[in-house]
N, C-alpha and C positions, 0 to 999 in steps of 0.2 A: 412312207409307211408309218401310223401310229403303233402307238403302243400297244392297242388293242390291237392289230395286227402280228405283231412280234409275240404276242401271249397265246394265239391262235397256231403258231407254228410247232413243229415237232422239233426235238434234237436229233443232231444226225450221227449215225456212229464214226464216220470218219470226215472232218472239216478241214478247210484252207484257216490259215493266220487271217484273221480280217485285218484289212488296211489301215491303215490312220484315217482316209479318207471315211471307210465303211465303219470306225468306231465312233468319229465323231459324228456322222450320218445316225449311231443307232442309239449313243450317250444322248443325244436330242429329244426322245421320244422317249426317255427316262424322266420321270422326277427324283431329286435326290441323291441321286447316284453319281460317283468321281470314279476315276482312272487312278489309283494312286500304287508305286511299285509292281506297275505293268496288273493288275488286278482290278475287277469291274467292285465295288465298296459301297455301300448303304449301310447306317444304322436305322433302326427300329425301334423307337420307343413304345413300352408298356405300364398300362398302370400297376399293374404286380407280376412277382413270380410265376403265379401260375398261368396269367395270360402270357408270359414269355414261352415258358415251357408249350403252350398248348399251341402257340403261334409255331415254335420250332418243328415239332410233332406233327403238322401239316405241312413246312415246310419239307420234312423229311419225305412225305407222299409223293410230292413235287419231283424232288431229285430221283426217287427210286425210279416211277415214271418216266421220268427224261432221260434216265441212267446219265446225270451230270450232279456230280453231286459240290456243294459250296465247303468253303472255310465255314466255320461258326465260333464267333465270342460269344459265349451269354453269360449272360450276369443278370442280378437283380429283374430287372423291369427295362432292359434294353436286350436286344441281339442286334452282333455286327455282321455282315452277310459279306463276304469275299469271293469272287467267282474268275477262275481263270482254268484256260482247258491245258491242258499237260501235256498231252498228245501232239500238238502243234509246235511249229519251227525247229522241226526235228527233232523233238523232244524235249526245248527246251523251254516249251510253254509259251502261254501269251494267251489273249484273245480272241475267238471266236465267236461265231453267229450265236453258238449252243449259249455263251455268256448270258448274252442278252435277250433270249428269248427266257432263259431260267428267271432272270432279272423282272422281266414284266411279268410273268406267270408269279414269282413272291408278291409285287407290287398288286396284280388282282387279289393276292389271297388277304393280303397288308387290308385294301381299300374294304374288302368284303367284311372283315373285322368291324374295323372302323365305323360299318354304315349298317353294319347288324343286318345284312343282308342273308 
């Protein structure tokens, strides 16, 4: 499955933990993205503030939509993007599908920036 496939998907209200097997299967079809402190992690570079802010503000579209919403750092002309579902391993968090399909849905919104599309 590409990326483009994984952006194409919907979030689902109730998910399994995905596997070690199924994260490094889905971190594949990521650019950029690490696993770090059980947490799927991207930063963002922008040329200013207010492209930060405008990039977050549709990123916020994203999560309401998917009802999966991220961690966010922003600062100046970067945001850091954190995604981990709560819901899962009994509660006590981890990884899911929801992760990664949010993950490439930011990453189309990222490239659309990017290419003035």
């Amino acid at each position: 499955m590409k990326a483009a496939l994984l952006s194409s998907r919907r979030c689902q209200a109730v998910v399994p933990a995905a596997t070690p097997e199924a994260v490094g299967r889905m971190l594949a079809q990521l650019s950029g993205w690490t696993v770090q402190d059980g947490k799927l992690v991207r930063a963002y570079a922008f040329r200013d503030h207010y492209e930060t802010l405008a990039f977050v503000n549709a990123l916020a579209w994203i999560s309401h939509v998917e009802d999966h919403h991220p961690e966010l750092t922003v600062t100046y002309n970067r945001c850091v993007v954190r995604y981990d579902t709560h819901s899962v391993n009994e509660g006590r968090g981890g990884l899911s599908d929801n992760d990664f399909i949010c993950a490439a849905k930011v990453d189309a919104l990222y490239d659309q920036r990017a290419t003035g599309a």
